[in-house]
DSSP file (Angstrom, degrees, kcal/mol; ACC not computed):
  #  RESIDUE AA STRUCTURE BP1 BP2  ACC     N-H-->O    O-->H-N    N-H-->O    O-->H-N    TCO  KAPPA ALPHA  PHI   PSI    X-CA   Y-CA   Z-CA
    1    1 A X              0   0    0      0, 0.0     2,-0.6     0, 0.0     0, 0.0   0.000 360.0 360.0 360.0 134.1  -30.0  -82.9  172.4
    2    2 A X        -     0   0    0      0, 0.0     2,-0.4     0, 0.0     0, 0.0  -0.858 360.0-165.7 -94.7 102.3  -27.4  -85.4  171.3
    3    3 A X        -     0   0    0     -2,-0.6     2,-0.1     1,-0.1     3,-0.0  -0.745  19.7-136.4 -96.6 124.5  -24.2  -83.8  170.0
    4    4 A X     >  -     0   0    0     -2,-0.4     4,-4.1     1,-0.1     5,-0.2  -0.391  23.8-116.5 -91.3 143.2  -21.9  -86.8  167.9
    5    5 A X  H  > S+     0   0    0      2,-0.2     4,-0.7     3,-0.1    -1,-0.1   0.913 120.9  55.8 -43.9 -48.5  -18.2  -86.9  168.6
    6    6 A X  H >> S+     0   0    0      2,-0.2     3,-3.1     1,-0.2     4,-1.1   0.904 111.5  46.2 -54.6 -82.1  -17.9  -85.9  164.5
    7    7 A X  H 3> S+     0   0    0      1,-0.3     4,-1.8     2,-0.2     5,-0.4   0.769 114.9  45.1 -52.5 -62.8  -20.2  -82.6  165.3
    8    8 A X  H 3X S+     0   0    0     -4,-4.1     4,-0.6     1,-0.2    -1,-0.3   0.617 112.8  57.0 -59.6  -5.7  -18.2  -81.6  168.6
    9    9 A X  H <X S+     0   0    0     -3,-3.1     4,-1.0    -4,-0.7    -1,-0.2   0.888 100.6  48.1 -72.9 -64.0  -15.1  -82.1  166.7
   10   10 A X  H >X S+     0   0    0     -4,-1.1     4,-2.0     2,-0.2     3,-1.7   0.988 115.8  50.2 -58.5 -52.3  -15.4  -79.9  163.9
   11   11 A X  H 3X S+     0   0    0     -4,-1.8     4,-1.5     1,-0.3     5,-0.2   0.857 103.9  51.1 -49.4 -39.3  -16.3  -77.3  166.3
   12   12 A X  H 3< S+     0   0    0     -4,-0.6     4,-0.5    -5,-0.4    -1,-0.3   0.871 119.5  39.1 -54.2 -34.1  -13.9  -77.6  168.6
   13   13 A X  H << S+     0   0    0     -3,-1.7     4,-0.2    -4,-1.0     3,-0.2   0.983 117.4  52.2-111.8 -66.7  -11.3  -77.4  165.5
   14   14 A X  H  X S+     0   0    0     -4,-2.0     4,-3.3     1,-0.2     3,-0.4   0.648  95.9  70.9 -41.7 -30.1  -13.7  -74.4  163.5
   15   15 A X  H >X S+     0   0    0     -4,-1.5     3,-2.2    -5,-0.5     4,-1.2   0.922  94.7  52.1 -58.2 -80.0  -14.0  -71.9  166.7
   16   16 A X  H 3> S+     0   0    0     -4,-0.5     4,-1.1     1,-0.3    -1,-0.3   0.580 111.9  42.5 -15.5 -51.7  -10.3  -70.8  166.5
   17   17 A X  H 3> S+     0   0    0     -3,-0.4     4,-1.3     1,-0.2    -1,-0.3   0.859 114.4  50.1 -71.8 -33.2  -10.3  -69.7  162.6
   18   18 A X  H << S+     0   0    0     -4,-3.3    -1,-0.2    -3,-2.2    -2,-0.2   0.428 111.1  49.1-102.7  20.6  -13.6  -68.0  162.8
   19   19 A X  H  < S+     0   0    0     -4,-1.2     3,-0.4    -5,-0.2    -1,-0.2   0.690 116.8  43.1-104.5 -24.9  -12.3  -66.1  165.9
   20   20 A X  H  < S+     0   0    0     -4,-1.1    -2,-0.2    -5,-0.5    -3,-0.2   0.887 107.8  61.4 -70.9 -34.6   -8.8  -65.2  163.8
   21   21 A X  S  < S+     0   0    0     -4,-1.3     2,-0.4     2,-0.1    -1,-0.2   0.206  84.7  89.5 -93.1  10.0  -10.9  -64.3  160.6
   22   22 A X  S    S-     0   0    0     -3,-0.4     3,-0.3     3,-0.1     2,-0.1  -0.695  91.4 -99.8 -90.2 129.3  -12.9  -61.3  162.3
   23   23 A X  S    S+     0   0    0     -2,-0.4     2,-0.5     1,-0.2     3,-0.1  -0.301 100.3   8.5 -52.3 121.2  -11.3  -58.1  161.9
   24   24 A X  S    S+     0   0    0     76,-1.0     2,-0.3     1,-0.2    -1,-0.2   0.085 107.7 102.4  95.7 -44.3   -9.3  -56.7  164.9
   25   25 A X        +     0   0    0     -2,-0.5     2,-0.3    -3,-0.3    -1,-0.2  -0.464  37.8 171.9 -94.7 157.9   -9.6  -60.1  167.0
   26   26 A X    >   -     0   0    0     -2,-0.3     3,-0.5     3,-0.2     2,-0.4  -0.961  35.1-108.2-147.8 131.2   -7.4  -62.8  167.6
   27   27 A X  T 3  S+     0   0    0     -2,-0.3     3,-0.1   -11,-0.3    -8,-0.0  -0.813 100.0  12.2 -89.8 155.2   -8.0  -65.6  170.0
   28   28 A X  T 3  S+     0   0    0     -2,-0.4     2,-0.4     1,-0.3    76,-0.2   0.778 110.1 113.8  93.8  26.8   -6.2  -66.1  173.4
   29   29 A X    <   -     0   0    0     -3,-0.5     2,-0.3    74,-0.1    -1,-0.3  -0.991  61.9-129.3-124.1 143.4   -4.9  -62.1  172.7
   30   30 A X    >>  -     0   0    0     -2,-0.4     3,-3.4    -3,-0.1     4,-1.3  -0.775  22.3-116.9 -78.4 152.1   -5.6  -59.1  174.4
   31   31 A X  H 3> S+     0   0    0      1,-0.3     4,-1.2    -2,-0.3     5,-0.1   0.703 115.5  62.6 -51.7 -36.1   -6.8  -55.6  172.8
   32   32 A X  H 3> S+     0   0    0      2,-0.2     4,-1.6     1,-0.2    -1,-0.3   0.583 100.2  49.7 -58.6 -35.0   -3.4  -54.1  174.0
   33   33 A X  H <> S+     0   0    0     -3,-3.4     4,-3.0     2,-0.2    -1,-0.2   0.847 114.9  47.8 -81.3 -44.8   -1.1  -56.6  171.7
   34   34 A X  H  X S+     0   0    0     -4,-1.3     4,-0.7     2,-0.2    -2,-0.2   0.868 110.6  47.0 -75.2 -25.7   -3.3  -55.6  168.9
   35   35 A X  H >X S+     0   0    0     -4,-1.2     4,-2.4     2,-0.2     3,-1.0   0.924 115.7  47.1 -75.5 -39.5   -3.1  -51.7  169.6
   36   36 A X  H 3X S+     0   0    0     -4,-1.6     4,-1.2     1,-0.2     5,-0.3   0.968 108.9  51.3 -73.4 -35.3    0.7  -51.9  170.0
   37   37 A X  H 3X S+     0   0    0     -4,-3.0     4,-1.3     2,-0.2    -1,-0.2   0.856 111.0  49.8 -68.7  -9.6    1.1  -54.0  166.7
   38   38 A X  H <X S+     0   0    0     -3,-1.0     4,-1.5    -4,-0.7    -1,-0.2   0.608 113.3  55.3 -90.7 -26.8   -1.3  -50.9  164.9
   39   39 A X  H  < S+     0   0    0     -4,-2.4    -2,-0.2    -3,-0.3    -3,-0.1   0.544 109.5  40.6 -64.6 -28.1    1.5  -48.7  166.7
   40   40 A X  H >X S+     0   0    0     -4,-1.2     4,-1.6     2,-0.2     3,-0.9   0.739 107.7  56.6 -58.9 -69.4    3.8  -50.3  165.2
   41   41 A X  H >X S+     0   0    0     -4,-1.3     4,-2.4    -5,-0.3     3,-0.8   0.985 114.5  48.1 -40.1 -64.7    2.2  -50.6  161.6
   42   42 A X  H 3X S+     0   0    0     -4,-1.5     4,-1.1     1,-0.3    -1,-0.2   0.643 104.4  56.0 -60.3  -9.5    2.0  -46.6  161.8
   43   43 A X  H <> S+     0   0    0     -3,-0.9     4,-1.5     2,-0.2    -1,-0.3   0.557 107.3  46.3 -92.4 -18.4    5.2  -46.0  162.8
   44   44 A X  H <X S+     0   0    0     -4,-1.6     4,-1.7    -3,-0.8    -2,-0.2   0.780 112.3  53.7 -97.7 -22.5    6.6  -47.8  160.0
   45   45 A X  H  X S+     0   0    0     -4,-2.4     4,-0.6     2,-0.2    -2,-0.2   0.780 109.9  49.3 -54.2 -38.0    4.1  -45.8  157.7
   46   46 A X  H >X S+     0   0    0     -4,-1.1     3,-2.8     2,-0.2     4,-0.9   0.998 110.2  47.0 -72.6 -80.8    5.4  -42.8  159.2
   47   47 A X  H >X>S+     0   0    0     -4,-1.5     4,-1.3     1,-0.3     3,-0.8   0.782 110.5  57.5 -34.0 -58.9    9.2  -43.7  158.6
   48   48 A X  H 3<5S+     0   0    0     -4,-1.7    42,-0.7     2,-0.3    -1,-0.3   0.733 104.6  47.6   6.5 -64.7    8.3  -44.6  155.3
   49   49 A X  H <<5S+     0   0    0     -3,-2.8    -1,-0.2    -4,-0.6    -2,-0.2   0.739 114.3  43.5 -74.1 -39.6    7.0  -41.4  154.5
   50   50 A X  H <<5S-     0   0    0     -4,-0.9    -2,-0.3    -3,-0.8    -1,-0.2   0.020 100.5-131.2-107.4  -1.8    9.9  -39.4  155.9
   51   51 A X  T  <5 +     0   0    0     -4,-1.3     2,-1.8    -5,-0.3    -3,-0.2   0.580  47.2 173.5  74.6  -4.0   12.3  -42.2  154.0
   52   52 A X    >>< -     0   0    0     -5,-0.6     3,-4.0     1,-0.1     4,-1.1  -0.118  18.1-164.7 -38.5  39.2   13.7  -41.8  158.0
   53   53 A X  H >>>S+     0   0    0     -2,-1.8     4,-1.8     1,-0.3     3,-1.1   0.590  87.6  55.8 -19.9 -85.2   16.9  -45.1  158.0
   54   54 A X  H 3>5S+     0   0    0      1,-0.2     4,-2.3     2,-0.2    -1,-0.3   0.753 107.9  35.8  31.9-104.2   16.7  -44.7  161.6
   55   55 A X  H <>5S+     0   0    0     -3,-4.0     4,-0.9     2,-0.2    -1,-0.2   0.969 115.7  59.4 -61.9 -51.0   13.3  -45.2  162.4
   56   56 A X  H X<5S+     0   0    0     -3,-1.1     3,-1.3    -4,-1.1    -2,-0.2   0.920 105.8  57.4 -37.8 -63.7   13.2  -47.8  159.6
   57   57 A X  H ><5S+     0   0    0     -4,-1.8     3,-0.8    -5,-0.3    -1,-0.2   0.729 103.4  43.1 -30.1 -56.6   15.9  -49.7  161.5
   58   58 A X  H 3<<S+     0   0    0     -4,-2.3    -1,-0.3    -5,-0.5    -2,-0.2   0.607 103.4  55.8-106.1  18.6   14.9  -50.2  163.9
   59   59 A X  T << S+     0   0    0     -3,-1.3    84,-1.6    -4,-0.9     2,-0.4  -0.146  99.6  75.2-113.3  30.7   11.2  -51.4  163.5
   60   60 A X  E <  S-a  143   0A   0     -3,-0.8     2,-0.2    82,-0.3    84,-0.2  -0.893  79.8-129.3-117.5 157.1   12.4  -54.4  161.0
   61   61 A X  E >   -     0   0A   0     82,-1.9     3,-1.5    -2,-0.4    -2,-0.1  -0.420  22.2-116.2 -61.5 132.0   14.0  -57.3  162.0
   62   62 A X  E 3  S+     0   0A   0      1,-0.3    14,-0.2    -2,-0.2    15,-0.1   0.732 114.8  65.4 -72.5   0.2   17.3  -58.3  160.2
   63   63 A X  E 3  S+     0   0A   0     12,-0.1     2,-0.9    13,-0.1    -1,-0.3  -0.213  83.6 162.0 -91.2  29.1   15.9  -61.3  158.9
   64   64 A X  E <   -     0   0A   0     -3,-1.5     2,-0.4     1,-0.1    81,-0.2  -0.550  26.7-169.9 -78.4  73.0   13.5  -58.9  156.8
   65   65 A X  E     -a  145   0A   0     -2,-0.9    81,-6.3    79,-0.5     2,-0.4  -0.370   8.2-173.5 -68.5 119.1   11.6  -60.3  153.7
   66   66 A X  E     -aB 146  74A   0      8,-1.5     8,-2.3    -2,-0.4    81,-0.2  -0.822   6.3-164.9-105.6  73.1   10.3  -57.2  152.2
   67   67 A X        -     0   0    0     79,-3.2     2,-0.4    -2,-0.4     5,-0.2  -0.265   6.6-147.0 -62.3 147.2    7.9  -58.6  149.1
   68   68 A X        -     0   0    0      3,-1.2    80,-0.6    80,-0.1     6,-0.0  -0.611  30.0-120.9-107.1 161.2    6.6  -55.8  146.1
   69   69 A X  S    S+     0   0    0     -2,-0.4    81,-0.2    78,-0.2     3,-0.1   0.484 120.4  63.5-100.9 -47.5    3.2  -56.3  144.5
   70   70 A X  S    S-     0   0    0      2,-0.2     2,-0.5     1,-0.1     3,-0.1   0.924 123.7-102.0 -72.0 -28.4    5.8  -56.5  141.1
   71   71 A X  S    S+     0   0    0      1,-0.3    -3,-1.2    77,-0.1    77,-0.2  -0.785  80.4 132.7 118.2-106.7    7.7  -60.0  142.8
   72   72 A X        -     0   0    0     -2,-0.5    -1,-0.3    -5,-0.2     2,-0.3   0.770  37.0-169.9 -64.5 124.8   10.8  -58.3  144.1
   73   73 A X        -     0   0    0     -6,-0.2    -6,-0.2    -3,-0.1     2,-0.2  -0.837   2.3-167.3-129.4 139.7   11.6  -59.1  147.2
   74   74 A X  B     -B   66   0A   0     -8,-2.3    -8,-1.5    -2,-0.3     2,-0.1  -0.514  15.5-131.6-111.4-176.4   14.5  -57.0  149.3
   75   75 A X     >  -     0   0    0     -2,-0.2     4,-0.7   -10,-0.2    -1,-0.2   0.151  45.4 -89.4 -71.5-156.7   16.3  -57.8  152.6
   76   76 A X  H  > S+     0   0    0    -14,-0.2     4,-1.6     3,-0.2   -13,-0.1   0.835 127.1  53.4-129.7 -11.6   16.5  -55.4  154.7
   77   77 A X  H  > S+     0   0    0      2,-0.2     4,-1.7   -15,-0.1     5,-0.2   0.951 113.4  50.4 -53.2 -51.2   19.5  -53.7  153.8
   78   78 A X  H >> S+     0   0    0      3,-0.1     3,-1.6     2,-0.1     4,-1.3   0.887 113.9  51.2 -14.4 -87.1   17.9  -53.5  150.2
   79   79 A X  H >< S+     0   0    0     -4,-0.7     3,-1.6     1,-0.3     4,-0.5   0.669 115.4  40.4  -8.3 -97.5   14.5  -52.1  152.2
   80   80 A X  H 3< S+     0   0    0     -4,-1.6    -1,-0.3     1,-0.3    -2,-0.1   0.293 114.7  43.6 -54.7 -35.2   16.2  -49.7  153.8
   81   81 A X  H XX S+     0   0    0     -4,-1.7     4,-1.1    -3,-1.6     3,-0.8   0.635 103.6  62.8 -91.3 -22.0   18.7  -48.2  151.5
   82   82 A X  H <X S+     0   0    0     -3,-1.6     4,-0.7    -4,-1.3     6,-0.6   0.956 111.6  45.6 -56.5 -34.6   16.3  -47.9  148.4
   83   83 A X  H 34 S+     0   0    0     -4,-0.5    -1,-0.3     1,-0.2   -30,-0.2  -0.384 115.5  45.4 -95.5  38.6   14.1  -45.3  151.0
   84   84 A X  H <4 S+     0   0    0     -3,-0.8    -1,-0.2    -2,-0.2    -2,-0.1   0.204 103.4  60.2-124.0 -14.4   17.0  -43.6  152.0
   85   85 A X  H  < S-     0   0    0     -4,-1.1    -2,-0.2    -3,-0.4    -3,-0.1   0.670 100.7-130.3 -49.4 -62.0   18.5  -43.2  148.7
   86   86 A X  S  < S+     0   0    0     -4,-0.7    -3,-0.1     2,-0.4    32,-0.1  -0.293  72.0 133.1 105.6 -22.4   15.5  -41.3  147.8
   87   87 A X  S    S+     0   0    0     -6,-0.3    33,-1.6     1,-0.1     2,-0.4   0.648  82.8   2.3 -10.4 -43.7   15.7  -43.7  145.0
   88   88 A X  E    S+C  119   0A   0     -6,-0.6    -2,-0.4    31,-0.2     2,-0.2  -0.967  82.1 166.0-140.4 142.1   12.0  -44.3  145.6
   89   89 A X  E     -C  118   0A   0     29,-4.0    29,-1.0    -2,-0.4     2,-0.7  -0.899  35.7-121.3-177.4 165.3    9.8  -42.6  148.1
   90   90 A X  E     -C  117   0A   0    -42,-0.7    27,-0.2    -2,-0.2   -39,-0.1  -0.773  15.8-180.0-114.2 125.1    6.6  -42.1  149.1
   91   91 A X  E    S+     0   0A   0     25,-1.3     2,-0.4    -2,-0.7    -1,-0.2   0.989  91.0  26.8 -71.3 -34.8    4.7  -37.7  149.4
   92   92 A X  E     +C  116   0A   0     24,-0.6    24,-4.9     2,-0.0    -1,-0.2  -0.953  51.7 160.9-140.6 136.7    1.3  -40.4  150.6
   93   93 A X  E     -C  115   0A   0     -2,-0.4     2,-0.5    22,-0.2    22,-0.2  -0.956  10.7-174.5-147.4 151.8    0.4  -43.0  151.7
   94   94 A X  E     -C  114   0A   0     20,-2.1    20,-3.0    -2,-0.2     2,-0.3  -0.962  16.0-154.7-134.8 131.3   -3.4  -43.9  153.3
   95   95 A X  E     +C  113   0A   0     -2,-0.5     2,-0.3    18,-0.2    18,-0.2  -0.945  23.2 163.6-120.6 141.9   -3.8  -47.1  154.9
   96   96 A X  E     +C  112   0A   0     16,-1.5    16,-2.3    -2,-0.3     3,-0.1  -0.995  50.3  40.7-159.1 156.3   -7.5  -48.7  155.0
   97   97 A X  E    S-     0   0A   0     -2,-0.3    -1,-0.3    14,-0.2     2,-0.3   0.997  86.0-178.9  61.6  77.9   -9.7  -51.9  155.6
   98   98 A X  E     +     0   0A   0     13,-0.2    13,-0.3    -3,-0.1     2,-0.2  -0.768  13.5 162.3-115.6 128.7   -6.9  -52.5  158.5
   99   99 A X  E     -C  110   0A   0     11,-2.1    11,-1.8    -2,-0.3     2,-0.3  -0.962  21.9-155.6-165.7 176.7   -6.8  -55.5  160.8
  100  100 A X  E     -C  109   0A   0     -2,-0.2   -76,-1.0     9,-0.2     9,-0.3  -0.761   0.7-165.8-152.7 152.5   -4.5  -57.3  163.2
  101  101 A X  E     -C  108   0A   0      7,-0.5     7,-2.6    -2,-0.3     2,-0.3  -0.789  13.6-156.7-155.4 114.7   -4.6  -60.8  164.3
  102  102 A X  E     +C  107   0A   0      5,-0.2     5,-0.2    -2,-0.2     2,-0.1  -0.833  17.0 171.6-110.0 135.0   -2.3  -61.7  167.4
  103  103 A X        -     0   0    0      3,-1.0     2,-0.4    -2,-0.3   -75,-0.1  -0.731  65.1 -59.9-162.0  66.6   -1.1  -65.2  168.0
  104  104 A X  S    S-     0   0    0    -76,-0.2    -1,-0.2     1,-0.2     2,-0.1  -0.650 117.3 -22.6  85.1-140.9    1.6  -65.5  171.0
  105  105 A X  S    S+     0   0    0     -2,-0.4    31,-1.5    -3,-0.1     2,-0.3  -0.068 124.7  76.8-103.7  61.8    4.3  -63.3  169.7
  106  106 A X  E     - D   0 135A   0     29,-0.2    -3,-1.0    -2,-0.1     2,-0.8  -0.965  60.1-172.0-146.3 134.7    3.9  -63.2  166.4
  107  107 A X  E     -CD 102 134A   0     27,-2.7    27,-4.4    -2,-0.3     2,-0.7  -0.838  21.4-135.0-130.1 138.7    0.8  -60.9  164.4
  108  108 A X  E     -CD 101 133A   0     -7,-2.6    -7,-0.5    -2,-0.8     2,-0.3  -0.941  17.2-171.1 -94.7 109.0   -0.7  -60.3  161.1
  109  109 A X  E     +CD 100 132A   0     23,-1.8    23,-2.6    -2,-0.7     2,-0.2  -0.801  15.1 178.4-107.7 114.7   -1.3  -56.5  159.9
  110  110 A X  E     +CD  99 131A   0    -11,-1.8   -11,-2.1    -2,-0.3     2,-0.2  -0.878   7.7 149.8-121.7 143.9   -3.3  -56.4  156.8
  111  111 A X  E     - D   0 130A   0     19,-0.8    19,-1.4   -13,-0.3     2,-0.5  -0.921  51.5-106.3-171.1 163.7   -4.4  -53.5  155.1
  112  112 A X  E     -CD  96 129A   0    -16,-2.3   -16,-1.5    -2,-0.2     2,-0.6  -0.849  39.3-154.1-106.2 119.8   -5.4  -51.7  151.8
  113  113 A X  E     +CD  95 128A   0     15,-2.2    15,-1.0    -2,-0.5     2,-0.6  -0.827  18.3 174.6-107.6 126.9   -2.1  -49.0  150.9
  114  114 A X  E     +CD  94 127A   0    -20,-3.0   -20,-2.1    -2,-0.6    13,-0.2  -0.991  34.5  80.3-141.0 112.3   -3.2  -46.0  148.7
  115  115 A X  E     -CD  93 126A   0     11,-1.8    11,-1.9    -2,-0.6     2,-0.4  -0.873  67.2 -52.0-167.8-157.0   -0.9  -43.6  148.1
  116  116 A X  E     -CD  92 125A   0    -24,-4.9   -25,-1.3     9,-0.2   -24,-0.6  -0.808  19.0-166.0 165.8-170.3    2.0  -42.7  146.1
  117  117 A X  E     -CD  90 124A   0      7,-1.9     7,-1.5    -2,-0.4     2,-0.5  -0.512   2.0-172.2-131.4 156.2    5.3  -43.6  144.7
  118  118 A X  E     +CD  89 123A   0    -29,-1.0   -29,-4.0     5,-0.2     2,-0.3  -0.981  24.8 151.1-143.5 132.3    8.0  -41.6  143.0
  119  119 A X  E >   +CD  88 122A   0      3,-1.9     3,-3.2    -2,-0.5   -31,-0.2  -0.974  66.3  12.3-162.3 136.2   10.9  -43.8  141.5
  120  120 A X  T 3  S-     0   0    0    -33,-1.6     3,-0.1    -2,-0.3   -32,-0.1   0.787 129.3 -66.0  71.5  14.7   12.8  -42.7  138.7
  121  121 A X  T 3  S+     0   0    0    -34,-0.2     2,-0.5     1,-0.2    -1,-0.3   0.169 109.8 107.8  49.1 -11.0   11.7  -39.9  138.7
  122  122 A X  E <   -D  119   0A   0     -3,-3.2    -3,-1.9     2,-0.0     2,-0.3  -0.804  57.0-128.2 -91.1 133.6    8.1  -40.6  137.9
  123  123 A X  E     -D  118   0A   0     -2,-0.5     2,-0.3    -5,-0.3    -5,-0.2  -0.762  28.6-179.9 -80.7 130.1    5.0  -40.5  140.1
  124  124 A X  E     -D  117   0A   0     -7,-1.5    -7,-1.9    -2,-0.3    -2,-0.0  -0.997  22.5-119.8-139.1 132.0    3.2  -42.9  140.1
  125  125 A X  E     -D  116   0A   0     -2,-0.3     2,-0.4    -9,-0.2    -9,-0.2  -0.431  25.5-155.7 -84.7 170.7   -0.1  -43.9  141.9
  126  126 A X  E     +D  115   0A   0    -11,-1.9   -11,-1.8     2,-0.0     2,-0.5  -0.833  29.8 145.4-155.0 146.3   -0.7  -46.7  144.3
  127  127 A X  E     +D  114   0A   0     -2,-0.4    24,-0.5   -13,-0.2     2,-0.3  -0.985  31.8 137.4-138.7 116.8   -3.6  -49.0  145.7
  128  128 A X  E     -D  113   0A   0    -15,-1.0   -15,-2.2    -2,-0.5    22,-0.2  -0.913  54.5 -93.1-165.9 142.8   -2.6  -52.4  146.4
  129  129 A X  E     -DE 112 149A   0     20,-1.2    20,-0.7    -2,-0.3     2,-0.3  -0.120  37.8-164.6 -36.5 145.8   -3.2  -55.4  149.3
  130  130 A X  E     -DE 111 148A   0    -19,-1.4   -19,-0.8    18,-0.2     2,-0.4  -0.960   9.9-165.9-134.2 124.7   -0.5  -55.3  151.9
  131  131 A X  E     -DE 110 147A   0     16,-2.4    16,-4.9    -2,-0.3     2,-0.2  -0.990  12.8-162.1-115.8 127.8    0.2  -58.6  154.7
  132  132 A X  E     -D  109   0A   0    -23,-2.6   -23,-1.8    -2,-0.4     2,-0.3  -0.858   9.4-158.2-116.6 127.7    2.4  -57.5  157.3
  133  133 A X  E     -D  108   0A   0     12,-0.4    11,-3.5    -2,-0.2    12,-0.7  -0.966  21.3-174.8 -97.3  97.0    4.3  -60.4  159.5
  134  134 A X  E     -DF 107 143A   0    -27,-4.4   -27,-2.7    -2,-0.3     2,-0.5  -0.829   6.7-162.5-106.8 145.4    5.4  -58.6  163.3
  135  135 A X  E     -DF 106 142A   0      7,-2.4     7,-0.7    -2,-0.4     2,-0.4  -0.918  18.0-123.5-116.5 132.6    7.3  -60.4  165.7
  136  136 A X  E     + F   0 141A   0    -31,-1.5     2,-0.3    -2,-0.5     5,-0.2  -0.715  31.9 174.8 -84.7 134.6    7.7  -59.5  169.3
  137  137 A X  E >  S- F   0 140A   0      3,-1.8     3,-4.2    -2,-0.4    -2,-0.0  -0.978  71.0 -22.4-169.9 108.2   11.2  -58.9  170.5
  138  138 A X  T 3  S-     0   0    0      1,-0.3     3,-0.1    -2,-0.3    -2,-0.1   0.701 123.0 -53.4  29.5  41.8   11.8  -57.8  173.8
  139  139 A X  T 3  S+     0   0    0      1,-0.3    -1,-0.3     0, 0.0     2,-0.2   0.054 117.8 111.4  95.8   0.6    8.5  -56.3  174.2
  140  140 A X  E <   - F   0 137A   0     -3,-4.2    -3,-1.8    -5,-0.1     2,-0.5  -0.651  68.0-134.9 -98.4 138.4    9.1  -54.2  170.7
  141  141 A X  E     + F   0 136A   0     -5,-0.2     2,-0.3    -2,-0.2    -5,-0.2  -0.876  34.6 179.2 -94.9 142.9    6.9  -55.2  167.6
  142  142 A X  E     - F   0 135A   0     -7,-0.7    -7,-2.4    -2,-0.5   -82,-0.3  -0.994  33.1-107.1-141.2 134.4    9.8  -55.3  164.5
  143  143 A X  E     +aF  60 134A   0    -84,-1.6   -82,-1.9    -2,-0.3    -9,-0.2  -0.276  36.2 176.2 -55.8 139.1    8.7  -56.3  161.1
  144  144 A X  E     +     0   0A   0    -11,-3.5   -79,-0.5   -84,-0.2     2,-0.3   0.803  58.8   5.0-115.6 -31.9    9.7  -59.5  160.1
  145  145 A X  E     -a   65   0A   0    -12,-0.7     2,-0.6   -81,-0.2   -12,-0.4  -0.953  48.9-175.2-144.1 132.3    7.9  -59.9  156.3
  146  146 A X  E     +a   66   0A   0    -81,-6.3   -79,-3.2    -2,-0.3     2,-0.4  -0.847   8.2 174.6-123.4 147.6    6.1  -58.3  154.2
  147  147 A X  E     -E  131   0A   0    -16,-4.9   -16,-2.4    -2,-0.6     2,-0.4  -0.953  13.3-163.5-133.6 166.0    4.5  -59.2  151.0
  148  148 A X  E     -E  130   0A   0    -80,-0.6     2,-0.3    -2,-0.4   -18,-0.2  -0.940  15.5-161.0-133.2 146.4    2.1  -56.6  149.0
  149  149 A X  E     -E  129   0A   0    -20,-0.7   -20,-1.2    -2,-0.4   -80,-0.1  -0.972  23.6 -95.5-123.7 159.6   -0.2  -57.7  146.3
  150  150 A X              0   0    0     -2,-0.3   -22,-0.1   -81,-0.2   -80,-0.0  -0.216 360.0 360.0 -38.2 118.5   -2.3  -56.7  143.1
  151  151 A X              0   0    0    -24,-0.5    -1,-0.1   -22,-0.1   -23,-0.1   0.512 360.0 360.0-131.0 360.0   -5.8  -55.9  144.1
């Protein structure tokens, strides 16, 4: 069978995306990068939760674009000090449809966040898309952006 330059072209180009777009896989990554970047993800769910500056601290990056599902997008002093404030925080949060895609040192964390929020004194629920940007930094994964959307 005679394969045309065109045919072997697109595949060579196609393989890559449809090996990133599968949940959990990444090419050219091992399972280990993806479990520490899912270690990571929870550990920032867990600081989160516990509003914990700390913890917070030191799993974002100082270059931190922090995105809302409303458009407002913090730094990471913003980030840190609204959850430490108590200004907002969160009694739950449940993360689900979860996947990681690892690419040298830098990964994509997406997940569905269902939980919920008290600001203002109101409770409020919430279910919305999350993409998480991690960068590896001296062997630590540290958030670098995040953006949440409507779903």
């Amino acid at each position: 069978m005679s394969v045309s330059r065109r045919a072997a072209l697109a595949a060579a180009i196609a393989a890559p995306v449809l090996i990133r777009s599968v949940p959990g896989i990444a090419a050219g990554t091992d399972a280990g990068d993806a479990a520490a970047v899912e270690q990571a993800v929870d550990a920032l769910t867990k600081a989160l939760l516990a509003a914990d500056g700390p913890a917070l601290d030191a799993l974002v990056l100082d270059g931190l674009s922090y995105g809302h599902s409303s458009g407002l997008v913090q730094d990471k002093a913003a980030f840190v000090e609204t959850l430490t404030s108590k200004r907002s925080a969160f009694p739950s949060i449940t993360l689900s449809d979860r996947s990681v895609s690892v690419v040298g040192d830098d990964a994509v964390a997406r997940h569905v966040f269902t939980g919920e929020v008290v600001s203002g004194g109101k409770t409020a629920p919430v279910h919305i898309g999350v993409m998480q940007v991690w960068h590896r930094e001296g062997g630590r994964w540290r958030l670098l952006a995040r953006q949440a959307f409507k779903i």
